[in-house]
C-alpha positions in Angstrom: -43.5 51.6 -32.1 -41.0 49.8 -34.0 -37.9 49.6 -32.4 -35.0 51.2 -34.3 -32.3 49.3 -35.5 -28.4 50.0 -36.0 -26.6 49.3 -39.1 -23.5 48.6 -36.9 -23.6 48.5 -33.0 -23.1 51.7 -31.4 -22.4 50.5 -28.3 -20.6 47.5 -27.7 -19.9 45.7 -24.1 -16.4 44.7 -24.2 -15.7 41.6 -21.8 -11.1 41.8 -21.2 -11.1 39.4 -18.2 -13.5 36.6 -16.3 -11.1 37.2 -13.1 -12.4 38.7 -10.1 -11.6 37.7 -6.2 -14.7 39.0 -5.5 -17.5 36.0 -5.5 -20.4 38.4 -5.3 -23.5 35.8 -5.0 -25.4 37.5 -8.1 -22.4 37.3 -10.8 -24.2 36.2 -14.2 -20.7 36.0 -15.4 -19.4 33.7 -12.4 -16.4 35.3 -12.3 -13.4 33.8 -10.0 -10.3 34.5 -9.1 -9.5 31.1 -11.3 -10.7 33.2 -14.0 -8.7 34.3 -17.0 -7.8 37.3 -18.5 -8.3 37.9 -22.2 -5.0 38.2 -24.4 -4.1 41.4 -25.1 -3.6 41.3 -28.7 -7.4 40.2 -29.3 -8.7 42.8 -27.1 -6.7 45.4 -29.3 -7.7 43.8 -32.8 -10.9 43.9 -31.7 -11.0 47.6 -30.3 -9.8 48.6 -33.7 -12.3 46.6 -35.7 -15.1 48.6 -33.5 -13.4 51.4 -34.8 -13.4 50.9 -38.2 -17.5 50.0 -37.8 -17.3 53.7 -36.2 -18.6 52.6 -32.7 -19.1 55.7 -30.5 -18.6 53.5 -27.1 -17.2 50.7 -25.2 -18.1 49.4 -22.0 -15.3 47.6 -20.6 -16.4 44.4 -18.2 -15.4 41.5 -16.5 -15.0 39.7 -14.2 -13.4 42.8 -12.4 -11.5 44.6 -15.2 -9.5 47.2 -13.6 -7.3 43.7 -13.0 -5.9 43.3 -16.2 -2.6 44.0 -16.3 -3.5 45.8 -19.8 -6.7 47.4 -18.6 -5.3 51.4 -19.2 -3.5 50.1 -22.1 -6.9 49.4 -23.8 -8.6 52.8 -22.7 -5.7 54.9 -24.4 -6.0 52.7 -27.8 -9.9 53.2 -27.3 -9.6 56.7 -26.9 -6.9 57.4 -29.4 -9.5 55.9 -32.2 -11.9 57.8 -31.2 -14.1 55.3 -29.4 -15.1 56.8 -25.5 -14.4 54.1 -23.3 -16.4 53.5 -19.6 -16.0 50.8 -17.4 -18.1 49.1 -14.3 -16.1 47.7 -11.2 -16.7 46.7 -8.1 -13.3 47.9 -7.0 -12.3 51.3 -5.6 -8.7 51.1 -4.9 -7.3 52.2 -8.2 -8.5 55.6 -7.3 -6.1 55.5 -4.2 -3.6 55.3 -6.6 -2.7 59.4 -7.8 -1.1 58.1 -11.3 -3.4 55.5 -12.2 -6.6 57.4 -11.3 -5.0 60.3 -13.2 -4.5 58.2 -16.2 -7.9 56.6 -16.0 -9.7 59.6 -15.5 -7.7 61.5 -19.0 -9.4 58.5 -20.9 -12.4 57.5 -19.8 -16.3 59.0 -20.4 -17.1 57.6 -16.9 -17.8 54.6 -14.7 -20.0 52.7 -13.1 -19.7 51.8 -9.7 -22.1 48.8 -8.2 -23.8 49.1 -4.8 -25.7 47.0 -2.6 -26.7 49.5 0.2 -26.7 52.9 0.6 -22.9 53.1 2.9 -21.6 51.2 -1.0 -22.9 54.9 -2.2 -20.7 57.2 0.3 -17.8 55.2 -0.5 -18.2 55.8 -4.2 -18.7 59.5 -3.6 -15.5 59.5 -0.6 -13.5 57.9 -4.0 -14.6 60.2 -6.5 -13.6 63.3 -4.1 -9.7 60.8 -4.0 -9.9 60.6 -7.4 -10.9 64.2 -8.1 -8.0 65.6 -5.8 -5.8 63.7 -7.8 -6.3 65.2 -10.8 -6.0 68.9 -9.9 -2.7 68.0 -8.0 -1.4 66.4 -10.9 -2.8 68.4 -13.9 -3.8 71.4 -12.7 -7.2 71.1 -13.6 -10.0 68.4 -13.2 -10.5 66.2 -15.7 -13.2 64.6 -14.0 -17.1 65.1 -13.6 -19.2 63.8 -11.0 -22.3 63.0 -13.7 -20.2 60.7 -15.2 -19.6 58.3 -12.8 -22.9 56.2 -11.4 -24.1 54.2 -8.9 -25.6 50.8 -10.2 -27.7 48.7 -8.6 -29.3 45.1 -9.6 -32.8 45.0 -8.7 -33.6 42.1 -6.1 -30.2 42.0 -4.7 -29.1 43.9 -1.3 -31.9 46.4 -0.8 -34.3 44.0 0.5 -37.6 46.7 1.2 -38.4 49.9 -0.3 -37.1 52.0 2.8 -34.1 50.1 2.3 -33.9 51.3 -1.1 -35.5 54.6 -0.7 -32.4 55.0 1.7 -30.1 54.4 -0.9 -31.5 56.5 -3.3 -31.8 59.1 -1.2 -28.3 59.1 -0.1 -27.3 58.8 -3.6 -29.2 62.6 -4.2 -27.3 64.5 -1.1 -24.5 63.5 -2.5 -25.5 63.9 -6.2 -25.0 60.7 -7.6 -27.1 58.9 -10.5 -28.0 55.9 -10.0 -28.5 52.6 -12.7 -31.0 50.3 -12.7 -30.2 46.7 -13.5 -32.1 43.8 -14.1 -32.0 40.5 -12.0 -29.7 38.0 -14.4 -30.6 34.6 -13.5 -27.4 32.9 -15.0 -24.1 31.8 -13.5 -23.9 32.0 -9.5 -27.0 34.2 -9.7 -29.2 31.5 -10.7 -28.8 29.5 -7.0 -29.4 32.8 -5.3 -32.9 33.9 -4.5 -34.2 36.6 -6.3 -35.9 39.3 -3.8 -39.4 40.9 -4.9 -38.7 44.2 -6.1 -42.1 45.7 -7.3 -41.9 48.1 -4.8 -38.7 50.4 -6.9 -41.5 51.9 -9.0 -43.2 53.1 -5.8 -40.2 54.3 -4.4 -38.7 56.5 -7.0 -42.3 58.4 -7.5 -42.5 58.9 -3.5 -38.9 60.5 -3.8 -39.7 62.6 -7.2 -42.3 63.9 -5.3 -40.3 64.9 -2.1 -37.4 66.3 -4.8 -35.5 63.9 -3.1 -34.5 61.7 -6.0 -30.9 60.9 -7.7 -31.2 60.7 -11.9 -31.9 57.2 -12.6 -30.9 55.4 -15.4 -32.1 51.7 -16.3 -30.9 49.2 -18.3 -32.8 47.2 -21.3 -33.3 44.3 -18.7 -35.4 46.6 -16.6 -37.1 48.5 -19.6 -38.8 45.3 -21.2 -40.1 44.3 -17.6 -41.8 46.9 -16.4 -43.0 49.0 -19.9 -46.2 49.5 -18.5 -45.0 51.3 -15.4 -42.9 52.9 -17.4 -45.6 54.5 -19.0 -47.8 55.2 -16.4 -44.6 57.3 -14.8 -45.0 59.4 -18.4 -41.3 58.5 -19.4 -40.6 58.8 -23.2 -40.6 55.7 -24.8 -37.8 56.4 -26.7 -35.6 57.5 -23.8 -35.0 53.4 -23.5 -34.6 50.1 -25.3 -37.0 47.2 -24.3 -35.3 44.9 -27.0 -30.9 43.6 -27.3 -29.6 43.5 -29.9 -30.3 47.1 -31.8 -27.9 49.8 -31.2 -25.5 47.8 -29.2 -24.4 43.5 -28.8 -21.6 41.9 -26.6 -18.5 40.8 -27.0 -16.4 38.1 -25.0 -12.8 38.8 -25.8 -12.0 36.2 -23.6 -14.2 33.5 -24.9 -13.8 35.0 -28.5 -18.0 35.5 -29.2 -20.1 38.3 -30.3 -23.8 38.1 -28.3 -26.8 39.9 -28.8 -25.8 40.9 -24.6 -24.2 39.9 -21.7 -26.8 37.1 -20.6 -28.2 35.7 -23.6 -26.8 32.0 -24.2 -28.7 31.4 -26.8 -27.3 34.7 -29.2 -23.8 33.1 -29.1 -21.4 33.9 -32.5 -17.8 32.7 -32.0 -15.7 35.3 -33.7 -12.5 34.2 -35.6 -9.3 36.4 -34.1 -7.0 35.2 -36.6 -8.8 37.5 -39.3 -7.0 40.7 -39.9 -8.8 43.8 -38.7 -11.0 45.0 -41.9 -12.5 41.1 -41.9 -13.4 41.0 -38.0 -15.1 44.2 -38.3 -17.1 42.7 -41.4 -18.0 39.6 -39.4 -18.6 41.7 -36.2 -21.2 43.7 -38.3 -22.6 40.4 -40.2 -23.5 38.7 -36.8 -24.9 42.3 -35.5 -27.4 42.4 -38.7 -28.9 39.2 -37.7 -30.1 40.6 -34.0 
């Protein structure tokens, strides 16, 4: 089956920061706390050039991004252009935080949260139930829903057996979670950092499908191309998923300034020129997007 192909990207990852105090081991980004945070002004031109191209989504990265001083700034604009914005973070504070977790949540489709093992999973759900209160006690009504915020996971990384990861998967179902897939990225610190076998997730979903113990489970295109032919033997709908970068969605580094085919392909690299007025970046944003 030929893989469809976008006209312009309808999804686009948005990177607004390379700072994190995190040092996570598997970073592909290898994010510091040295890292740098994208000007604000490129981050907005380039939000509104993904709205002109009529992009239905941005996923706002990092580095962590919920650290840029700008970070709710850039939902509202998002949101205000119609654009739904979602965000992945490995930090859980902000939802301690009534008025900022109230203004997140008004803006925001969902977010992803990543997890190593299954007590990263109860935290998650322990914030979302912070984050939920919030809302009621300062709206009057809850802007928030459970399915769209996630649990993701990088294959080969923390769950080092299936029980381990049947655990988490399980725990992720009580408390009615999804869960995200992701592939192993073998770039940045990731790539001194050995890469646990992890042929045993296949298993361990089906085992739990059968049980009716198993969370939704979403993967990304990363885990799609690698393992197509389990894929099909588990019956899934080829066109529920993308094996191939590059066709409805591409990356874009506000920090460095580049547009990518994704997040971990070096050799898709575009530099994009911020000094062009809106209408001209979303023409060259769309010109390097018909080449993927």
């Amino acid at each position: 089956m030929t893989a469809y192909k976008a006209v312009t990207p309808e999804l686009v990852d948005l990177k607004i920061t390379n700072f994190c105090t995190r040092g996570c081991r598997y970073c592909y980004q290898d994010s510091t706390k040295e890292g740098k945070h994208a000007e604000p002004q490129n981050v907005e031109k380039i939000i509104d050039a993904l709205a002109l191209l009529k992009v239905f989504e941005i996923a706002v990265g990092g580095g962590e991004p919920t650290t840029h001083p700008d970070f709710v700034r850039f939902l509202k604009r998002a949101r205000r252009l119609d654009i739904v914005p979602n965000f992945s973070t490995r930090e859980l504070g902000w939802t301690r935080e009534p008025d900022v977790a109230v203004e997140i949540a008004k803006e925001i489709g969902g977010f992803a949260y990543s997890v190593e093992i299954d007590n990263d999973v109860r935290a998650l759900s322990r914030a979302i139930t912070i984050m939920d209160y919030a809302c009621k006690l300062k709206v009057g009504y809850d802007f928030f829903r459970v399915p769209a915020v996630s649990a993701q996971f990088i294959l080969g990384t923390g769950c080092l057996n299936k029980s381990m990861f049947k655990q988490l998967l399980l725990t992720a179902c009580v408390l009615q979670l999804p869960v995200t897939l992701l592939g192993f990225k073998p770039y940045g610190r990731a790539a001194q950092q050995i890469r646990h076998p992890v042929s045993f997730w296949v298993d361990a979903v089906q085992e739990l499908q059968k049980e009716g113990n198993c969370p939704t489970i979403g993967i990304d295109t990363c885990i799609a191309a690698c393992y197509q032919e389990q894929l099909k033997s588990m019956r899934i709908d080829p066109r529920c998923y993308q094996t191939e970068e590059g066709k409805v969605s591409c990356y874009i580094d506000a920090v460095e300034g580049y547009v990518s085919r994704s997040s971990y392909d070096p050799n898709s690299i575009d530099p994009l020129d911020l000094t062009l007025d809106v209408p001209n970046l979303a023409q060259q944003i769309k010109t390097i997007f018909a080449r993927y």
